[in-house]
C-alpha positions as CSV (number, residue, x, y, z in Angstrom):
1,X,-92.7,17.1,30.4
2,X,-95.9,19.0,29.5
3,X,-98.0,18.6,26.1
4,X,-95.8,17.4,23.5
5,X,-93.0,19.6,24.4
6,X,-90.2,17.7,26.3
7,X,-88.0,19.0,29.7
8,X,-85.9,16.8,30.4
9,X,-82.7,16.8,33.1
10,X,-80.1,14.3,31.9
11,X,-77.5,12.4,34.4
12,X,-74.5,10.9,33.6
13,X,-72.1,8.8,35.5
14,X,-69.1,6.3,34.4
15,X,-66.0,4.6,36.1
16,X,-63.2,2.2,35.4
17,X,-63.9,0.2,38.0
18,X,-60.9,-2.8,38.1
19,X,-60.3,-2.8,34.3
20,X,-56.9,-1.4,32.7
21,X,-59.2,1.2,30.9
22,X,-63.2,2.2,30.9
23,X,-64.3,1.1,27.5
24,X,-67.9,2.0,28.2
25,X,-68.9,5.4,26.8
26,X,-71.9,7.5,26.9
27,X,-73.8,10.2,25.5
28,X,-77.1,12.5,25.1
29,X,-78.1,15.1,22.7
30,X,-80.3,17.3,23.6
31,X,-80.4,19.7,20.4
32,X,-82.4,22.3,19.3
33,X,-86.4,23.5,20.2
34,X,-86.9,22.5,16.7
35,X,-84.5,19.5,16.9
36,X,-86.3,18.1,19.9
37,X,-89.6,18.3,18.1
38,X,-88.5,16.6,14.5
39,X,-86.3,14.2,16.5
40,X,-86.7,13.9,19.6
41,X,-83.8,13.6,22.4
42,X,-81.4,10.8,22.1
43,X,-79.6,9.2,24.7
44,X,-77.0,6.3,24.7
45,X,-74.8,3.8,26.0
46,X,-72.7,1.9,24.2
47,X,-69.6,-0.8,26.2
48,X,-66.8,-2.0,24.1
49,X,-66.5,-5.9,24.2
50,X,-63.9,-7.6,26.3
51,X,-60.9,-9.3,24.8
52,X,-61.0,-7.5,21.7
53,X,-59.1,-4.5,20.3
54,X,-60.3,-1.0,20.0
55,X,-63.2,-1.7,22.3
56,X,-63.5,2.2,23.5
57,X,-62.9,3.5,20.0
58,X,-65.8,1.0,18.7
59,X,-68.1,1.7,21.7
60,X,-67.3,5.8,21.6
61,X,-67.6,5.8,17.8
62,X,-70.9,3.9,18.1
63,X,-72.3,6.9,19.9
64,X,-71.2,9.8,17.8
65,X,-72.0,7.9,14.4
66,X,-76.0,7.6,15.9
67,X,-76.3,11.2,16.7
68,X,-75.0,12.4,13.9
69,X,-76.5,9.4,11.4
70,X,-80.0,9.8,13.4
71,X,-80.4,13.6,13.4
72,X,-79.6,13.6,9.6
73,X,-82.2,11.8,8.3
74,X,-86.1,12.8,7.3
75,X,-87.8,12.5,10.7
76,X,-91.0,11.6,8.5
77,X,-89.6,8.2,8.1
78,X,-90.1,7.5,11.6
79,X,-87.6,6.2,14.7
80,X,-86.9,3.1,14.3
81,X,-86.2,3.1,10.7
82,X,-84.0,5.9,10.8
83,X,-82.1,4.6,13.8
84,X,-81.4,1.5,12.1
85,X,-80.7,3.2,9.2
86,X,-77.8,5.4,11.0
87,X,-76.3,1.9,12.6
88,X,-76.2,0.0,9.3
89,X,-73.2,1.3,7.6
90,X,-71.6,2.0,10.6
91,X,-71.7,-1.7,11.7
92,X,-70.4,-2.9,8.7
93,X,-67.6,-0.5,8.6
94,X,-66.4,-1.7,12.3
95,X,-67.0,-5.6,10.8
96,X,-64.7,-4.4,8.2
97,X,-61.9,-2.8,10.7
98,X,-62.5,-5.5,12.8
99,X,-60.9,-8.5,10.2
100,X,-58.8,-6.1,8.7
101,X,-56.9,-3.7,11.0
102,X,-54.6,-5.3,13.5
103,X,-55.7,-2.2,15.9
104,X,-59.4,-3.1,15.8
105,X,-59.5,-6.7,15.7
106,X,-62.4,-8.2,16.5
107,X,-63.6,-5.0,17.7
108,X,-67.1,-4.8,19.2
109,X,-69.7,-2.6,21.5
110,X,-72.9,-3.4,22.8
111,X,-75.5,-0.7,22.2
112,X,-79.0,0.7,23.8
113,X,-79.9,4.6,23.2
114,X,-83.4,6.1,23.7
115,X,-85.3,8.6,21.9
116,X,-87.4,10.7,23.5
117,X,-90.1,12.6,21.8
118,X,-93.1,13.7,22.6
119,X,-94.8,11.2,25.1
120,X,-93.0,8.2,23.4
121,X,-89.8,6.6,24.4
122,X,-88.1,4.6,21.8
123,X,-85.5,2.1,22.3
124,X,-83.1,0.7,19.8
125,X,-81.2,-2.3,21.2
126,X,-78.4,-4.9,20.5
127,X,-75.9,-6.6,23.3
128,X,-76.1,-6.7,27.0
129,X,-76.4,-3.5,28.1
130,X,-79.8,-2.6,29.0
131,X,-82.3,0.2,29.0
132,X,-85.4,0.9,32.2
133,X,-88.2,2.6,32.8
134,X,-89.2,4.0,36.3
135,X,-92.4,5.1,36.9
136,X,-94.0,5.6,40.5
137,X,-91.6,3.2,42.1
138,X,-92.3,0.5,39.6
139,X,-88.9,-0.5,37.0
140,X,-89.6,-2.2,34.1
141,X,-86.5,-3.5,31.8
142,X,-87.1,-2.8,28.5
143,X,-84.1,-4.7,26.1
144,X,-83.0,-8.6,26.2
145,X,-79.9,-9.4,27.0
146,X,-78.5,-11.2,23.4
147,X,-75.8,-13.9,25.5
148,X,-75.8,-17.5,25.4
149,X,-74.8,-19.1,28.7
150,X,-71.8,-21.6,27.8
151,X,-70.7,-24.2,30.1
152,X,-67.0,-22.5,32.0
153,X,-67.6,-19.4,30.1
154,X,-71.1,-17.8,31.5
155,X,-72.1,-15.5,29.7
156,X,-70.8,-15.0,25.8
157,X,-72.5,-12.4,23.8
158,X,-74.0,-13.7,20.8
159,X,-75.0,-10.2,19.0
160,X,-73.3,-6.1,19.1
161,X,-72.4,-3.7,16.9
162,X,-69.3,-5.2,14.7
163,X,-69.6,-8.9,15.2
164,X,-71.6,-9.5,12.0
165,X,-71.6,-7.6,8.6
166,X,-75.3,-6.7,9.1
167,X,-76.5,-6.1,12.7
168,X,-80.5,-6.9,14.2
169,X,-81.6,-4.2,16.7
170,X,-84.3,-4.9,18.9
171,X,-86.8,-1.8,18.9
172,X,-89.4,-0.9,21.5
173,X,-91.4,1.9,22.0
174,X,-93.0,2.8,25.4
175,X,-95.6,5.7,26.3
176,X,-94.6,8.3,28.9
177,X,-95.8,10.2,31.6
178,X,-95.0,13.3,33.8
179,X,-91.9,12.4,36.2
180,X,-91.2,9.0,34.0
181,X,-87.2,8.3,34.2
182,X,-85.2,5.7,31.9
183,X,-82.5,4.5,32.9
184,X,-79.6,2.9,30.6
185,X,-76.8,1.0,31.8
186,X,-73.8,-1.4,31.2
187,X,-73.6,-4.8,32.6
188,X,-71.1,-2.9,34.9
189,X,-73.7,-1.8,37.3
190,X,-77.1,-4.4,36.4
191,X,-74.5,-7.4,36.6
192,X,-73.4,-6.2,40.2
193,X,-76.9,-4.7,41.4
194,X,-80.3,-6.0,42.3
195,X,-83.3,-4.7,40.3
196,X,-84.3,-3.7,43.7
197,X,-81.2,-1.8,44.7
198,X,-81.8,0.4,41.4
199,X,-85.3,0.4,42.2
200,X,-84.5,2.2,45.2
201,X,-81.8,4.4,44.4
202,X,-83.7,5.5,41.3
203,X,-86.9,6.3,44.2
204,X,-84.6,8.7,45.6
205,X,-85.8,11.5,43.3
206,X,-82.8,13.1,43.6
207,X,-81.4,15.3,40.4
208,X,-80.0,12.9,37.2
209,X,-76.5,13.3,37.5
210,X,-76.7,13.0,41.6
211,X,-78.5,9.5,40.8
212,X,-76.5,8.5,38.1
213,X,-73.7,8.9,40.6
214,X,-75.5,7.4,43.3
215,X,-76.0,4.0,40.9
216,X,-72.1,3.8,40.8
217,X,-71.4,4.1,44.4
218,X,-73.7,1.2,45.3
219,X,-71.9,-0.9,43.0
220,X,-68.5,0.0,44.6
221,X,-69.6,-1.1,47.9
222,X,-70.7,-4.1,46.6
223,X,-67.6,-4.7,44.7
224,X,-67.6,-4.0,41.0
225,X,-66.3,-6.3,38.5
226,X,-66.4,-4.6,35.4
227,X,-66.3,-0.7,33.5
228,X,-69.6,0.9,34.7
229,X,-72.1,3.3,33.6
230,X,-75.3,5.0,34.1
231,X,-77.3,7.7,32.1
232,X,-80.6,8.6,33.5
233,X,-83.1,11.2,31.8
């Protein structure tokens, strides 16, 4: 990263772990010169909520509808309104499939993306996957988890894309430096590993994508439990 102008390396890494299917998906747009400088570089993760029905499709639908919802809009009205803008009506059209099509029902994703732009990290947020910042050894979590411990059921997840007719996004925005990663990720890999054991594998320095991969390995020596992801850029 130099002056306002963004470089960035992006690394993505994903695996089934003992699930039928991965319902996690990912994605990162890096666009255009221009499109970087009006909008900025958007990255995502988005996990498709067990027990329900069309989980991928919610979760990889939830990714494409951002990018495309996001990088339409006036970049003059500013990040966080126009990325809650580009959730709204898709959220209420999965509430919609959710009660009414037997394929879909009770369909549901979590969902964290970034935008990059300039020296400013923006973070739109709602469900339990999370997004990181790593900055000279130091990793900060930046996004809540929205669960509510129940007795015999740990955690249940009390907010995501689909479960309501309108959805609250949490939104945070986080300066940057030179050589700054963030890290996004589903529960697959924070629920198995140790802030310190990211900590350390994101201290590697090694390229994105040999990271990203590098997060998932350490979580199947541990023993995963769960779909896993990483995106780091």
């Amino acid at each position: 990263m130099s002056d306002d102008r963004l470089e960035i390396a992006a690394g993505f890494a994903t695996m089934r772990g003992p699930r039928a299917d991965n319902q996690d998906f990912g994605g990162v747009h890096l666009g255009s010169p221009s499109e970087q400088r009006t909008h900025g570089v958007v990255a995502i993760v988005a996990d498709g909520v067990s027990g329900s029905k069309g989980g991928r499709i919610a979760a990889e639908l939830a990714v494409r509808s951002f990018i495309d919802g996001y990088m339409d809009q006036d970049p003059i009205v500013g990040i966080p309104t126009a990325g809650i803008r580009a959730m709204q009506g898709y959220n209420r059209w999965l509430n919609s499939k959710g009660k009414t099509d037997p394929n879909m029902q009770g369909a549901a994703c979590t969902f964290t993306a970034t935008v990059l732009r300039g020296r400013e990290a923006t973070v739109l947020h709602v469900g339990d996957s999370r997004a990181w910042h790593f900055r000279d050894g130091v990793l900060t979590r930046l996004t809540q988890d929205h669960v509510h411990d129940q007795p015999g059921k740990g955690h249940v997840l009390i907010r995501a894309l689909g479960i309501e007719q309108d959805v609250k996004m949490d939104v945070r925005s986080t300066p940057l430096m030179p050589h700054d990663r963030l890290l996004l990720t589903s529960d697959g890999v924070h629920g198995v590993l140790s802030e310190d054991d990211i900590c350390r594998i994101l201290g590697r320095r090694g390229s994105a994508d040999a990271d990203a991969q590098g997060l998932l390995d350490a979580v199947t020596v541990t023993g995963p439990r769960d779909n896993a992801t990483a995106l780091i850029v």
